[in-house]
N, C-alpha and C positions, 0 to 999 in steps of 0.2 A: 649316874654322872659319867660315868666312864663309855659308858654307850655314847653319852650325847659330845665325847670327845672322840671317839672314833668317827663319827658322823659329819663332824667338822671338820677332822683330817684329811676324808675324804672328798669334802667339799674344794678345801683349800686345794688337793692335788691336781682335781681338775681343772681349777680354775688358775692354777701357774698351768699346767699343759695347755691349754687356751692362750693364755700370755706368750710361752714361749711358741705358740703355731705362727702367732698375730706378729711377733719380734721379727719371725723370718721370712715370713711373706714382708713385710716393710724393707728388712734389709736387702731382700731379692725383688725389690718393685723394678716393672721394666725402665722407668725417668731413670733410675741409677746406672743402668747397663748402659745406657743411650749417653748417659754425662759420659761415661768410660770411654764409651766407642769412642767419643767426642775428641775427648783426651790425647786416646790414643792417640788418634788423627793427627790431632793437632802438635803434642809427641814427634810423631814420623815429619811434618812437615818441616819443625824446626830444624830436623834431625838434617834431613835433605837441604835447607836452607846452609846452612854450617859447612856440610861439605860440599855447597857450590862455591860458598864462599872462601872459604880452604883449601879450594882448587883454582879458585882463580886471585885467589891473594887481595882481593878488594875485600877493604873492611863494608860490612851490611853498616847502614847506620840510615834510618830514616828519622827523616825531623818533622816537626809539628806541620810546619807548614804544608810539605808533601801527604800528610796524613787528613789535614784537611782540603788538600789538592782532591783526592780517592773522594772524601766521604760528598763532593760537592759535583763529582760526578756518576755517585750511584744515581740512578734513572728515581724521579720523583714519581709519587701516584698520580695517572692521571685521572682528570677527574671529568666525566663524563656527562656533556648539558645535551636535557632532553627537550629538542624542540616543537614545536606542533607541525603538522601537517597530514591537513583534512582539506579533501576533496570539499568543492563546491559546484552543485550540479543545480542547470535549470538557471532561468532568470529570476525567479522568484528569491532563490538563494542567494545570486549575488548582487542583485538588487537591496538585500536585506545586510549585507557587507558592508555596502556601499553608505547606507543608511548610519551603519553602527558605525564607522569609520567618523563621518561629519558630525557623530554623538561624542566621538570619545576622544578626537583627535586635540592635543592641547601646544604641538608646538609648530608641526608641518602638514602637510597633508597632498601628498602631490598623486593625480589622476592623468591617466593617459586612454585616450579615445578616437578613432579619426573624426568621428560626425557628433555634432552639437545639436540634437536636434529636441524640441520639447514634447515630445512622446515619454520621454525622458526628465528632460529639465523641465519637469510643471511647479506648480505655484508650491505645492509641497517642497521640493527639492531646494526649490530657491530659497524660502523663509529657513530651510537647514544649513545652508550655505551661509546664509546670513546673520544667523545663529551660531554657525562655526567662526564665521570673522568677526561677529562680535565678542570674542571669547582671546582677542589679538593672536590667532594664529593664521597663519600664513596657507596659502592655497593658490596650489600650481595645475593649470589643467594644460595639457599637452594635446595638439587635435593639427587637422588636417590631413586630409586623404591625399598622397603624393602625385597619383594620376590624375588628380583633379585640380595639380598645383597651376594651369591658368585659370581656372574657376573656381577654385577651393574659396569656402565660404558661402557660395550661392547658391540657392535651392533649398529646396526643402527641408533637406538632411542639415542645413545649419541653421535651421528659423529661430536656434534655442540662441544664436550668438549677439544678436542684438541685446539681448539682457544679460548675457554675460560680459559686455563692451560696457553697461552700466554697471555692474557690480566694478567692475578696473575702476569708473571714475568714479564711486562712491568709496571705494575700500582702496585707493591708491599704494596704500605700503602694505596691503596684506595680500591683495589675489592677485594672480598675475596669469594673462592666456599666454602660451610658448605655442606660436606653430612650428610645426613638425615636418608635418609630410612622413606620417606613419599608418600604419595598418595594428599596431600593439593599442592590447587591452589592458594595464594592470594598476594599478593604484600602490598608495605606501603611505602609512598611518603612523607617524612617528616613526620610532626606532622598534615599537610594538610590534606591526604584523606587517604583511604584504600580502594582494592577491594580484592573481592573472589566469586570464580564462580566454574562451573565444565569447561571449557576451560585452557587447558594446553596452559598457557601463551608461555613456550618457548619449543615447542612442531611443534606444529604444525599454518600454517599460516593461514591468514584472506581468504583463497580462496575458502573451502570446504564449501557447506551448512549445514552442521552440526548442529544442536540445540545444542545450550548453553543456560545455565542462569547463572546470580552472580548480586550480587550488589557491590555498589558504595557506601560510604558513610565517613560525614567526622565528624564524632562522636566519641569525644576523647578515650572514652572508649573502643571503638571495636578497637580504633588505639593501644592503648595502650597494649593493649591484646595481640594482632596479635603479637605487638613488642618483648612483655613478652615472647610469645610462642615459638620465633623463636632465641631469647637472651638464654632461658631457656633449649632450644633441647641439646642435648648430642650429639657430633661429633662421628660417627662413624670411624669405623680403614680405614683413606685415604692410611697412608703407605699402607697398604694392598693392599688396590686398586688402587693406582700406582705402583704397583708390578706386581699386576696382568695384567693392562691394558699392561704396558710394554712389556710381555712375550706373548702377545697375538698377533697373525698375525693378523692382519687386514683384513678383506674382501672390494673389491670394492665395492663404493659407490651403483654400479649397479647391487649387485649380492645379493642373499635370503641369508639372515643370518640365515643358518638353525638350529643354534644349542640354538637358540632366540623362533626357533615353539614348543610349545609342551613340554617348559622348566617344567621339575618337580624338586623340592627343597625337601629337609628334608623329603626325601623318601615319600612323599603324594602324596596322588592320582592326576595324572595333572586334571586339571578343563581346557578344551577349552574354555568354555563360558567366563570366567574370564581372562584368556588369551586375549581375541578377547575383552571383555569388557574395559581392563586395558591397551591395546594399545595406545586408544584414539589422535592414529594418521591422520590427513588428507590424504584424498583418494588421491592424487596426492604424497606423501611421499610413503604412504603403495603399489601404481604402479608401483614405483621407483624400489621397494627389488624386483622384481619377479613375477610369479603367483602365485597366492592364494590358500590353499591349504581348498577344505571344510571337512566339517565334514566325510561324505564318505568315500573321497579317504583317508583322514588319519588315 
């Protein structure tokens, strides 16, 4: 018996030494040092407050309302929106844009292009178009090449505009053509996304290998912009150009719109290169008019 209370003696002395190790590690935890420091600090600053105020004889006294004056100009979190933007390369890409755009568009959908041409605008595109106004949202195409603005409309490059002239008088309060007088590619789908690229969206189709670039993004700011810019354009004279388009014989789909090569405007010098650059029709379209005429022979 005596043994087995020595043995518990022992047990219990260890086990308060342990207690008391455990007591002063907690009362020496470094949170307590740091509340001190804290203290301190805080100690000296009043200390310093007192004798400014003691020195200069103005009583301290701050009121609720100054105190909530401080707390309502401490700097808020801010909080940081992640938008997309992804490259779109190739026509085949933003062809596929353009598509998802007239799928998902539910309240605006406004498209900017110079040339209306049905390389582009084929019977697909139209029944999606049709599709999309039948859904009562609104569609704004923006078009007209500026250097073509005494001819703009005629030739080839706008054979898509006769059936978009029927979409206006079938869909009277939802599509609407804006001439321009631009060389801008980019489209705006709601408040959703925006794209802009060099591929002439209704132009030319997804078949040619063409290099394109444009991006994609859906950052309210470039949407807004885009929206501004195309709200903000100036309608050029359409009377005019359904006047002129009217009086204009038509050439077969199949034949050189010769009076489209080699167009000189406001007596300037014609520029080929510019010409040949500002086409920006698919090889399968530009087959279509004829043979090619190069620089040589012309």
């Amino acid at each position: 018996m005596q043994h087995n209370h020595q043995v518990l003696a022992k047990y219990i002395t260890a086990i308060k030494c342990q207690l008391d190790d455990l007591t002063e590690q907690f009362n020496n935890r470094p949170e307590l040092q740091q509340i001190a420091n804290l203290q301190d600090a805080s100690d000296q600053e009043h200390r310093q407050l007192g004798e400014r105020s003691a020195a200069s004889e103005v009583p301290v006294k701050v009121t609720q309302t100054e105190v909530t004056d401080w707390v309502e100009e401490i700097p808020q979190p801010i909080h940081v929106h992640s938008y997309e933007y992804q490259l779109v390369f190739d026509r085949s890409e933003s062809r596929s844009v353009l598509k998802e755009a007239l799928s998902r568009s539910q309240e605006r959908l406004i498209i900017v292009c110079p040339w209306l041409n049905r390389s582009s605008i084929d019977a697909e595109l139209l029944q999606q178009i049709r599709d999309c106004l039948n859904r009562n949202c609104r569609i704004d195409i923006g078009w007209g090449y500026l250097s073509e603005r005494s001819r703009v409309g005629i030739g080839w490059r706008y054979n898509a505009l006769q059936d978009l002239r029927q979409l206006e008088q079938d869909y009277p309060d939802y599509f609407k053509l804006k001439l321009l007088g631009t060389h801008e590619k980019f489209l705006v789908c709601d408040g959703a996304f925006a794209m802009l690229g060099s591929h002439n969206l209704l132009t030319s189709s997804a078949q040619s290998a063409e290099r394109e670039a444009g991006i994609r993004t859906t950052d309210p700011q470039i949407i807004q912009g885009l929206i501004d810019r195309f709200d903000g354009a100036e309608m050029q004279d359409a009377q005019h150009t359904d006047e002129m388009i009217a009086g204009f014989v038509s050439l077969d789909d199949t034949e050189v719109d010769a009076p489209d090569i080699g167009y000189q405007s406001d007596a300037s010098p014609m520029n080929l290169y510019d010409i040949e650059l500002d086409e920006d029709i698919d090889d399968s379209a530009e087959d279509s008019q004829g043979t090619a005429v190069d620089a040589e022979n012309f």
